[in-house]
PDB file as gemmi writes it, atoms N, CA and C in Angstrom:
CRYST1    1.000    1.000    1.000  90.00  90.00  90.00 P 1                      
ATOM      1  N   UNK A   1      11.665  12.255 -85.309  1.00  0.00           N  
ATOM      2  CA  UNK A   1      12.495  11.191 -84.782  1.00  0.00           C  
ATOM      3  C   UNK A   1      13.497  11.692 -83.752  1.00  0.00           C  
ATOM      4  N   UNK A   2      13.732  12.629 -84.005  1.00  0.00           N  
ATOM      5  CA  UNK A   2      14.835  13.633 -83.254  1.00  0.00           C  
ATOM      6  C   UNK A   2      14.343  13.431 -81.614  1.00  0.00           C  
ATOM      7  N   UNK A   3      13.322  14.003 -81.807  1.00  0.00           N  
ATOM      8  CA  UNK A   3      12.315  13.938 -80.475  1.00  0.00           C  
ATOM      9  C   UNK A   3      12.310  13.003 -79.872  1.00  0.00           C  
ATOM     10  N   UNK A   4      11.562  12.002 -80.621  1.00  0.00           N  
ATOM     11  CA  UNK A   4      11.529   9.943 -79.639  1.00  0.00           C  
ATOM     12  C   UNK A   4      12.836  10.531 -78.992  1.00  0.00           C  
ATOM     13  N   UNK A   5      13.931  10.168 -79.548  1.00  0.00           N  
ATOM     14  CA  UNK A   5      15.364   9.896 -79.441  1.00  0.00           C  
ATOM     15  C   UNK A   5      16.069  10.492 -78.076  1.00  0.00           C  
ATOM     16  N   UNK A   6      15.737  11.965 -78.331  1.00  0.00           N  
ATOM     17  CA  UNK A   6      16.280  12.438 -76.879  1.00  0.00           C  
ATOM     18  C   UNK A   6      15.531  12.459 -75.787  1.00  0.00           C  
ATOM     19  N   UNK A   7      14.070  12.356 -75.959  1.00  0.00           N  
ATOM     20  CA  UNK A   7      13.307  12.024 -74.921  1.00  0.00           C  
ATOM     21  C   UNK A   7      13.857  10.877 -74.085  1.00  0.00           C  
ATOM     22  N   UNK A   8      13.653   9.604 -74.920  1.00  0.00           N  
ATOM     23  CA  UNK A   8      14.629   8.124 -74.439  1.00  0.00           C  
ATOM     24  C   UNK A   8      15.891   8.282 -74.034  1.00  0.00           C  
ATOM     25  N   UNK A   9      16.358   8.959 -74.598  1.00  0.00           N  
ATOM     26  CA  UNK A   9      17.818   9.137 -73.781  1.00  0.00           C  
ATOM     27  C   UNK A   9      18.101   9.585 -72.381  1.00  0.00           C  
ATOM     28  N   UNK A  10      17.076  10.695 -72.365  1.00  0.00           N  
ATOM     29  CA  UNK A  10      17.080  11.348 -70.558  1.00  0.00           C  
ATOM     30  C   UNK A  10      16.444  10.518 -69.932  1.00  0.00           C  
ATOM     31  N   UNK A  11      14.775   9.453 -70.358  1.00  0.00           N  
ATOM     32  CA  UNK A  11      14.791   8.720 -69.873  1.00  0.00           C  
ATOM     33  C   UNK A  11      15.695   7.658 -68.894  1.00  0.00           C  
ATOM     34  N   UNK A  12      16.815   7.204 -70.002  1.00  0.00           N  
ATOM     35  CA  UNK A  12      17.726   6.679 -69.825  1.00  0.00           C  
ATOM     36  C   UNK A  12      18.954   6.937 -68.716  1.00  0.00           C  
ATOM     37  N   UNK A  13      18.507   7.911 -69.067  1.00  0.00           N  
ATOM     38  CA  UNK A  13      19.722   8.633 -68.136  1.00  0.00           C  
ATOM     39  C   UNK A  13      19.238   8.550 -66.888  1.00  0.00           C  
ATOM     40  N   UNK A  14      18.086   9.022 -66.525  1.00  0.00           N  
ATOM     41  CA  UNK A  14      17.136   8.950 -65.150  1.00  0.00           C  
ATOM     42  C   UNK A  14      17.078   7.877 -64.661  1.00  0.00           C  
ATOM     43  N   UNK A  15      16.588   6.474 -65.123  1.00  0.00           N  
ATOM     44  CA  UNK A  15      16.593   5.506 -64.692  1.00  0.00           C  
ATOM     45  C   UNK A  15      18.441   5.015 -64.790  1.00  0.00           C  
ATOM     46  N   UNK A  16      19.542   5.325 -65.152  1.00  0.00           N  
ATOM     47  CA  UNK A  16      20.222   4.778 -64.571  1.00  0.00           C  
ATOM     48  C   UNK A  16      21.229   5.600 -63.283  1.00  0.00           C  
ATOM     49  N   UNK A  17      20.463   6.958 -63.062  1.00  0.00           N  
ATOM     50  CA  UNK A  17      20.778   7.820 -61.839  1.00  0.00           C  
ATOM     51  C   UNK A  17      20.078   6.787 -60.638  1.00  0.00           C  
ATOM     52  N   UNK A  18      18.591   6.713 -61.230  1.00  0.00           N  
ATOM     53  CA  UNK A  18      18.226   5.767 -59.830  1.00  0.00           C  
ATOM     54  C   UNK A  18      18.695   4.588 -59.760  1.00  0.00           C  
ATOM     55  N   UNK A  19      18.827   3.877 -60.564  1.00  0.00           N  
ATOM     56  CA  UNK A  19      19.753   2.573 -60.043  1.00  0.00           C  
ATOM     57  C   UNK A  19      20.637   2.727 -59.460  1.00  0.00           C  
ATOM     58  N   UNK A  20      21.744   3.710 -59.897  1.00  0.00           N  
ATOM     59  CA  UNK A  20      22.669   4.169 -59.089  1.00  0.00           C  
ATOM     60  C   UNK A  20      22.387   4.583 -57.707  1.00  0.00           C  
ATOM     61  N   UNK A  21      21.759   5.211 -57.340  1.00  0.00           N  
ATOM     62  CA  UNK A  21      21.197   6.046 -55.839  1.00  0.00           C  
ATOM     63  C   UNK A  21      20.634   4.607 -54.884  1.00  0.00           C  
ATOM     64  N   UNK A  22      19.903   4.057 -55.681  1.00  0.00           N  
ATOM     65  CA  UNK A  22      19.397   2.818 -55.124  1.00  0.00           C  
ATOM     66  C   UNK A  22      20.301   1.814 -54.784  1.00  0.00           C  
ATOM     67  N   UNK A  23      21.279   1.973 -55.594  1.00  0.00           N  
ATOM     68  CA  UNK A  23      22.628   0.793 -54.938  1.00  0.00           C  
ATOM     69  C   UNK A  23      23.186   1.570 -53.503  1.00  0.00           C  
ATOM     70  N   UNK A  24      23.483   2.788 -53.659  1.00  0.00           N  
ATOM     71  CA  UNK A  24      24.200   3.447 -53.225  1.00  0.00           C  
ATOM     72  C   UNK A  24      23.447   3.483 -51.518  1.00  0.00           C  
ATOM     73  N   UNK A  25      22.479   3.938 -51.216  1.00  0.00           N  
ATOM     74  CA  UNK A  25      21.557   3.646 -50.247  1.00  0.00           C  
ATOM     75  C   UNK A  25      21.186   2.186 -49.455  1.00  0.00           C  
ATOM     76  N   UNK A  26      21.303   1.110 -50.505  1.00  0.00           N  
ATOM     77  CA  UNK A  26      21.511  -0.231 -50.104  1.00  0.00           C  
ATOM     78  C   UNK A  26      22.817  -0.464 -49.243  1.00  0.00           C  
ATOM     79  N   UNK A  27      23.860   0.166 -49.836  1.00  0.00           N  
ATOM     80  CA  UNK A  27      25.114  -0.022 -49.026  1.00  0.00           C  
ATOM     81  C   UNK A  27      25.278   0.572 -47.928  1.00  0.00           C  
ATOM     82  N   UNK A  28      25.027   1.935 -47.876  1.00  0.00           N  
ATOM     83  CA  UNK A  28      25.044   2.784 -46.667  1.00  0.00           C  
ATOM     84  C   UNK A  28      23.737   1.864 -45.746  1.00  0.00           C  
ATOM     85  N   UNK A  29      22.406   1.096 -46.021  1.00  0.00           N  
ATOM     86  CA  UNK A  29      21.961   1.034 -45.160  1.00  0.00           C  
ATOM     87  C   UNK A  29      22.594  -0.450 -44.236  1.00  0.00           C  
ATOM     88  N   UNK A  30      22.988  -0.899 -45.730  1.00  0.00           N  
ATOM     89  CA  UNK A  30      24.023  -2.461 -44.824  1.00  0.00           C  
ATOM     90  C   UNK A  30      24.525  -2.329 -43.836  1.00  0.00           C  
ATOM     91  N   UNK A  31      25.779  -0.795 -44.408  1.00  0.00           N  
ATOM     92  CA  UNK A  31      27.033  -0.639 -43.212  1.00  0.00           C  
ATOM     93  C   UNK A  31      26.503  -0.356 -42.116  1.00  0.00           C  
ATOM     94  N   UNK A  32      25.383   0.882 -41.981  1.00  0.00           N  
ATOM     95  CA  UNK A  32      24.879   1.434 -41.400  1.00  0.00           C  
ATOM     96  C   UNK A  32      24.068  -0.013 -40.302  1.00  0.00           C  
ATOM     97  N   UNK A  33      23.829  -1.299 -40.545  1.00  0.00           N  
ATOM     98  CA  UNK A  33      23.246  -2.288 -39.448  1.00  0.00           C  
ATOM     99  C   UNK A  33      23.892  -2.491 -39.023  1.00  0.00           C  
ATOM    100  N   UNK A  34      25.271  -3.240 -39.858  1.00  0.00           N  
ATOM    101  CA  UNK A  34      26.547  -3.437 -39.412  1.00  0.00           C  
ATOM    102  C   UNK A  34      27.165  -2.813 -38.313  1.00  0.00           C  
ATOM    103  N   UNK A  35      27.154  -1.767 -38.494  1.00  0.00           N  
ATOM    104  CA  UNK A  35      27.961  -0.985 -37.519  1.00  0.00           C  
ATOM    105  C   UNK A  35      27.003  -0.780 -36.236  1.00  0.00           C  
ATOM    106  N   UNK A  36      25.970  -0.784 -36.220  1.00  0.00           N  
ATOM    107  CA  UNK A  36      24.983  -0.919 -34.879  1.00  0.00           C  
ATOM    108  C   UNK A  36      25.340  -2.182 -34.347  1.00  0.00           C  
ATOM    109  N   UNK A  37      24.618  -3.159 -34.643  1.00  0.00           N  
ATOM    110  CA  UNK A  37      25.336  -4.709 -34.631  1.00  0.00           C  
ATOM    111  C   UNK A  37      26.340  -4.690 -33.939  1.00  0.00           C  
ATOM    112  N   UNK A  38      27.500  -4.495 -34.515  1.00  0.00           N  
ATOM    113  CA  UNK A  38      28.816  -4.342 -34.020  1.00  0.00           C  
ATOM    114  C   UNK A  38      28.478  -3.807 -32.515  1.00  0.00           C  
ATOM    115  N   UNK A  39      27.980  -2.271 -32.188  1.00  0.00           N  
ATOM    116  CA  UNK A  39      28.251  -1.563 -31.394  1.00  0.00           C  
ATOM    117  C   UNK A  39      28.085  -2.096 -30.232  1.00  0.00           C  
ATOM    118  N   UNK A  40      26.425  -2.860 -30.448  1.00  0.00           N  
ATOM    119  CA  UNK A  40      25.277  -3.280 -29.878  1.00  0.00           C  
ATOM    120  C   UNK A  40      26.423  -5.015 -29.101  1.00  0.00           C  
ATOM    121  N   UNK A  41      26.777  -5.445 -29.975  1.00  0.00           N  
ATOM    122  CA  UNK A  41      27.617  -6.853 -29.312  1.00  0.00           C  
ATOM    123  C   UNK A  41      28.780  -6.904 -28.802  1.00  0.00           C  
ATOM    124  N   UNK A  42      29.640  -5.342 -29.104  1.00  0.00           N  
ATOM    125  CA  UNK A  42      30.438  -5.063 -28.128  1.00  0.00           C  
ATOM    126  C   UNK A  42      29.900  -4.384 -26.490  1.00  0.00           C  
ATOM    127  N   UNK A  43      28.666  -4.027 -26.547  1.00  0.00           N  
ATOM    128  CA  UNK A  43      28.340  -3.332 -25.243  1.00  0.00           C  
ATOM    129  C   UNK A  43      28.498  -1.760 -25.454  1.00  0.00           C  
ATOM    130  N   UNK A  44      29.021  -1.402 -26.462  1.00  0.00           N  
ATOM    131  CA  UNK A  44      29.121   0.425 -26.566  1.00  0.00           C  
ATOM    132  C   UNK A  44      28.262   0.779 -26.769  1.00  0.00           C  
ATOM    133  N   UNK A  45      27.665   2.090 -26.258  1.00  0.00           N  
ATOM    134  CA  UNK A  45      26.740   2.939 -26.357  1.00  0.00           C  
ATOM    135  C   UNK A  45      26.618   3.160 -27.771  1.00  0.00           C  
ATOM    136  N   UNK A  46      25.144   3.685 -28.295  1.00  0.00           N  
ATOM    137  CA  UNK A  46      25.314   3.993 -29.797  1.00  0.00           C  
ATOM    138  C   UNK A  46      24.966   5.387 -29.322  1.00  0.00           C  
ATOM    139  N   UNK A  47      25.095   6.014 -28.433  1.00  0.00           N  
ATOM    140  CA  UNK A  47      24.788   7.664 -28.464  1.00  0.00           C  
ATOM    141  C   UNK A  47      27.011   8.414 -28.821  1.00  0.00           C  
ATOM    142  N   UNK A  48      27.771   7.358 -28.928  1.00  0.00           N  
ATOM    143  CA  UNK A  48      28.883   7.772 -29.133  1.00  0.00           C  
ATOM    144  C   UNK A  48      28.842   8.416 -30.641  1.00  0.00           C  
ATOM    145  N   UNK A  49      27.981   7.962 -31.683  1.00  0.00           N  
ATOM    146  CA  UNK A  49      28.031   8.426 -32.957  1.00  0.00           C  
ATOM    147  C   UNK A  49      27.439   9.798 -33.021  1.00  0.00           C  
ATOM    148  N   UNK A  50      28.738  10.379 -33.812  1.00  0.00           N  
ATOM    149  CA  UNK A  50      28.372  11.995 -34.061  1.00  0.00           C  
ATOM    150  C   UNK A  50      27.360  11.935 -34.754  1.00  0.00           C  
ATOM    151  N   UNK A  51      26.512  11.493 -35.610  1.00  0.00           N  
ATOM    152  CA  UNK A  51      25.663  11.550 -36.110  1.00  0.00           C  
ATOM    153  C   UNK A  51      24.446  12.249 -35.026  1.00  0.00           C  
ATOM    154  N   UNK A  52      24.639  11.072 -34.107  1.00  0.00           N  
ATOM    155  CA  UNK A  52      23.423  11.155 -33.265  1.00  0.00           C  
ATOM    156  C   UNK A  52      23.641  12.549 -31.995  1.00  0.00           C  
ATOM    157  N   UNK A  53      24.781  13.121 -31.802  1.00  0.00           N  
ATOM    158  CA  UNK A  53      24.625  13.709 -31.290  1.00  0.00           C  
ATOM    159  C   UNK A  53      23.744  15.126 -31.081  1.00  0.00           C  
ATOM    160  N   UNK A  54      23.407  15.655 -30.640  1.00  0.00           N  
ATOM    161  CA  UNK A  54      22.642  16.936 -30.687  1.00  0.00           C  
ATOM    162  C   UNK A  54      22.801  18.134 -29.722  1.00  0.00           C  
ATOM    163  N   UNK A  55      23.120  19.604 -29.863  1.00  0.00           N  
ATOM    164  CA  UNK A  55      23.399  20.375 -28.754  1.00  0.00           C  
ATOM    165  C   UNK A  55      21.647  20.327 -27.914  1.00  0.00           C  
ATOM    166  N   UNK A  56      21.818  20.733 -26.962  1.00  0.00           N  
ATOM    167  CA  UNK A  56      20.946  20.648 -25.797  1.00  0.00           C  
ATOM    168  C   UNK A  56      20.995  21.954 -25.133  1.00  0.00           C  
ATOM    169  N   UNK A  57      19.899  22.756 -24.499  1.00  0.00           N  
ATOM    170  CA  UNK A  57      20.008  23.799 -23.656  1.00  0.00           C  
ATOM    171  C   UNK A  57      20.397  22.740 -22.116  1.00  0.00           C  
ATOM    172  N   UNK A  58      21.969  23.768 -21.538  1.00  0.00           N  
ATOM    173  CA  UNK A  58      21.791  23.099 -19.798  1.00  0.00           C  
ATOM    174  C   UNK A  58      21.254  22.832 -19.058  1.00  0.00           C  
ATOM    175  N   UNK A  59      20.397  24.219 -19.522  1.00  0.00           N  
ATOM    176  CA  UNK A  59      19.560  24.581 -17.957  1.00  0.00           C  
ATOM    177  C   UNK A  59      18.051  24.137 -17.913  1.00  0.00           C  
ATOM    178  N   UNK A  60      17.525  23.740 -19.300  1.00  0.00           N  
ATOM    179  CA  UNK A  60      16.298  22.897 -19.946  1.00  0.00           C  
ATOM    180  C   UNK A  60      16.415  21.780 -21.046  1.00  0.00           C  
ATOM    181  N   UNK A  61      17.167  21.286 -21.393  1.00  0.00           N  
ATOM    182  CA  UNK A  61      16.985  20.213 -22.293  1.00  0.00           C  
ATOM    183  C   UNK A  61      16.537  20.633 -23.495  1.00  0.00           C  
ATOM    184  N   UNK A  62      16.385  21.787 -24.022  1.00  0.00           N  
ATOM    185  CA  UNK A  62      15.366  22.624 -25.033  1.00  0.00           C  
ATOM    186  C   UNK A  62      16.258  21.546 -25.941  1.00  0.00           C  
ATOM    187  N   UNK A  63      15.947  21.487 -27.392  1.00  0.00           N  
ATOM    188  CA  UNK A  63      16.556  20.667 -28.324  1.00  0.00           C  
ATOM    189  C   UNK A  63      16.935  22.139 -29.539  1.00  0.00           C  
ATOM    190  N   UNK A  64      15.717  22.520 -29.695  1.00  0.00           N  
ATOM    191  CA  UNK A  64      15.750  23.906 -30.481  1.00  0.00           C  
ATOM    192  C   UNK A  64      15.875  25.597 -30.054  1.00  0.00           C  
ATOM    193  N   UNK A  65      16.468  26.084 -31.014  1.00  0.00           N  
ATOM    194  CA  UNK A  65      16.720  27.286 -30.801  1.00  0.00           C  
ATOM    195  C   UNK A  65      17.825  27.395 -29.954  1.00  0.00           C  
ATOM    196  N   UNK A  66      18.953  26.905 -29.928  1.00  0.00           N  
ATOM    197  CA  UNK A  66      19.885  26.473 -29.457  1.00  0.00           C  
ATOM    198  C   UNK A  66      20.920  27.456 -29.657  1.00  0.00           C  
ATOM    199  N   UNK A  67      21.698  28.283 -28.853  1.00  0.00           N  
ATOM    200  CA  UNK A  67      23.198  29.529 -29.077  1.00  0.00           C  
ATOM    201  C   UNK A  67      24.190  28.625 -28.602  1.00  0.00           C  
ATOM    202  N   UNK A  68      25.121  28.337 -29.159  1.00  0.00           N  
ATOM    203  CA  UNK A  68      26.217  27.946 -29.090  1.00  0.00           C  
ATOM    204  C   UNK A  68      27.146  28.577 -28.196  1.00  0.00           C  
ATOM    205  N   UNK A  69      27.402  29.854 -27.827  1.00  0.00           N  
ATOM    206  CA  UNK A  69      28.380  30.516 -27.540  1.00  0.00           C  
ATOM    207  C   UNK A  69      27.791  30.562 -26.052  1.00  0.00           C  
ATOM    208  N   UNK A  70      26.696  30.433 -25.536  1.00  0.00           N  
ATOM    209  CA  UNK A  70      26.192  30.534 -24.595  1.00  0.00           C  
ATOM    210  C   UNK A  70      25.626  29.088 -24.179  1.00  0.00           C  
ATOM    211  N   UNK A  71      25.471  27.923 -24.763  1.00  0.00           N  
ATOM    212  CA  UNK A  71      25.038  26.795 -24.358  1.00  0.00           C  
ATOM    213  C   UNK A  71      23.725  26.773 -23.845  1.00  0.00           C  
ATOM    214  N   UNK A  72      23.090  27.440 -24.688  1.00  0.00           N  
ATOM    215  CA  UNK A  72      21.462  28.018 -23.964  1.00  0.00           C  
ATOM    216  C   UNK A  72      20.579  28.128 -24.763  1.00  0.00           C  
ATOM    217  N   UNK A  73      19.237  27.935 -24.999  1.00  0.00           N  
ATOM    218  CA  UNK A  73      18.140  27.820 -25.560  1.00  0.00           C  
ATOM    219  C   UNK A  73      17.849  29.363 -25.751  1.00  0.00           C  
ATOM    220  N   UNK A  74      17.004  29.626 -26.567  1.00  0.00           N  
ATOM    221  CA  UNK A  74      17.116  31.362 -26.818  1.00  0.00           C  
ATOM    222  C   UNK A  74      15.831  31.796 -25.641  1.00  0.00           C  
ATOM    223  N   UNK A  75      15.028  30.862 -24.937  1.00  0.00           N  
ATOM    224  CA  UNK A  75      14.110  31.011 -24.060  1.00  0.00           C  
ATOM    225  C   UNK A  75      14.737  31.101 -22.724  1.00  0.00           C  
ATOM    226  N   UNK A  76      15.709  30.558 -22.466  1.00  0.00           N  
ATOM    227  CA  UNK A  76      16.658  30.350 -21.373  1.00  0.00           C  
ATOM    228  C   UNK A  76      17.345  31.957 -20.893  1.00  0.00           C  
ATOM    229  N   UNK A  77      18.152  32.011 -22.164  1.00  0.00           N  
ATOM    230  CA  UNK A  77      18.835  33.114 -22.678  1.00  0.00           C  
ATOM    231  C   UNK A  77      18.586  34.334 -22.446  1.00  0.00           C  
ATOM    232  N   UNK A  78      17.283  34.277 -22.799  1.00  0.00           N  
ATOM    233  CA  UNK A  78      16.551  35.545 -22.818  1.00  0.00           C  
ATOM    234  C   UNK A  78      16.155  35.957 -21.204  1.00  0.00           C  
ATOM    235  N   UNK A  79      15.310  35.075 -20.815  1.00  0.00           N  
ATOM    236  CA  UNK A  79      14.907  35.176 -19.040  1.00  0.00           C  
ATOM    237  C   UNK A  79      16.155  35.120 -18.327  1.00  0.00           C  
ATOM    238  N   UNK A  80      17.516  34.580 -18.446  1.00  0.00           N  
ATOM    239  CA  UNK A  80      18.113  35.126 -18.068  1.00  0.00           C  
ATOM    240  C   UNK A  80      18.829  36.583 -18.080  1.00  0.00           C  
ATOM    241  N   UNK A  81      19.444  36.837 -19.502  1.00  0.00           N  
ATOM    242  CA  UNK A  81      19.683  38.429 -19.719  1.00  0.00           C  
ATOM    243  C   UNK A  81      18.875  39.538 -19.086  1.00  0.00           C  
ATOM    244  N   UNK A  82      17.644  39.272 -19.017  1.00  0.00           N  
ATOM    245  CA  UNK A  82      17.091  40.367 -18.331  1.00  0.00           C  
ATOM    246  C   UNK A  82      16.961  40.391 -17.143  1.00  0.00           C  
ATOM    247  N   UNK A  83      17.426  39.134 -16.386  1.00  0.00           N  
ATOM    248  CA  UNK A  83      17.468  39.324 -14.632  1.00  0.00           C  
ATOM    249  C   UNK A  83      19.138  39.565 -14.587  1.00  0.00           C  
ATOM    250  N   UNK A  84      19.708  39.823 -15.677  1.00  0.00           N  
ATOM    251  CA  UNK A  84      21.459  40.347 -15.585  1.00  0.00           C  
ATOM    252  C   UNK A  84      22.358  39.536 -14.934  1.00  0.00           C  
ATOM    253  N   UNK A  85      22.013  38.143 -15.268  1.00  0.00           N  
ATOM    254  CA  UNK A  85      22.527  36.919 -14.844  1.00  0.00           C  
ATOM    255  C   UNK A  85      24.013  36.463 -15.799  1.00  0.00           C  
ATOM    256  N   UNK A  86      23.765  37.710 -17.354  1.00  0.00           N  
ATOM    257  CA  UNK A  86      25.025  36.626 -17.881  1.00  0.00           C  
ATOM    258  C   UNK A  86      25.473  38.288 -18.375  1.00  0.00           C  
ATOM    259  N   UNK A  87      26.735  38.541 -18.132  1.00  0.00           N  
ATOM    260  CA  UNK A  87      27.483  39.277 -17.904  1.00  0.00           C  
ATOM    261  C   UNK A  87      27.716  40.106 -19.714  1.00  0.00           C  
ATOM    262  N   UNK A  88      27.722  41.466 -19.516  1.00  0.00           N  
ATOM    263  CA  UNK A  88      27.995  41.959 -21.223  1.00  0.00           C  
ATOM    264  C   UNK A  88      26.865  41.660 -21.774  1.00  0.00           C  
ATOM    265  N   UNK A  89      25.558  41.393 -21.356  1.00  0.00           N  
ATOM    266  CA  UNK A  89      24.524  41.192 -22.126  1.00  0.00           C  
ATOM    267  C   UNK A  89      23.497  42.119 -21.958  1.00  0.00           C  
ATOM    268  N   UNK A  90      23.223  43.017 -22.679  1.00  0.00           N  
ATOM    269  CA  UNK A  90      22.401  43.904 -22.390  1.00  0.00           C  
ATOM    270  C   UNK A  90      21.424  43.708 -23.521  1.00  0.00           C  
ATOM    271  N   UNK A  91      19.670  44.551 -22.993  1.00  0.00           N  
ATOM    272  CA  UNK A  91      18.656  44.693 -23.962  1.00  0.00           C  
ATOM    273  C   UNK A  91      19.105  45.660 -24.773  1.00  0.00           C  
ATOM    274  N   UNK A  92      18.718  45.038 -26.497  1.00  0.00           N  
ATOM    275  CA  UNK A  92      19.336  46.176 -27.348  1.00  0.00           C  
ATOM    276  C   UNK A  92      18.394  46.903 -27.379  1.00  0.00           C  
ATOM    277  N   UNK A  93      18.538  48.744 -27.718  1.00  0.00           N  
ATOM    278  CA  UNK A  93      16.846  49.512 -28.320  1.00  0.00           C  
ATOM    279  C   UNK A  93      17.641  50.312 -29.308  1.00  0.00           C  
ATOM    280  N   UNK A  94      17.001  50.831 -30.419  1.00  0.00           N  
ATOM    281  CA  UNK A  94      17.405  51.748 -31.457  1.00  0.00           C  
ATOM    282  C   UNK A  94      16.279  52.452 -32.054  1.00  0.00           C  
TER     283      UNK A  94                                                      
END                                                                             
């Protein structure tokens, strides 16, 4: 009996995590129209949301592989460093 018992219970427990998650997702997806809606009938851009933002290479649009400190795609980066285009950057060897 022991067994039934706590089996049903985690059951229990599981199904009321997902109800929970499932409310919780309902709301975020409400606000989440809402606030497009909104954006969309004031005329504002929706690329203003940090969400949506994304770093970019300058000099290609690359989306990935992206250096921060350099604003450059690591393909960018690289073909440049070795024509000695970005200053303090040398090929490492060891």
């Amino acid at each position: 009996m022991a067994r039934i018992s706590s089996v049903y219970k985690a059951n229990e427990l599981k199904r009321a995590l997902d109800n929970a998650k499932r409310r919780v997702k309902e709301q975020q997806g409400k606000s989440n129209k809402k606030a497009i809606k909104r954006a969309r009938a004031t005329g504002m851009n929706l690329n203003v949301f940090t969400s949506r933002v994304h770093n970019r290479c300058r000099r290609c649009g690359r989306g990935r592989g992206y250096l921060r400190k350099f604003a450059l795609c690591r393909l960018c980066f690289r073909g440049l460093a070795l024509e000695g285009h970005i200053p303090g950057v040398t090929k490492s060897s060891w």
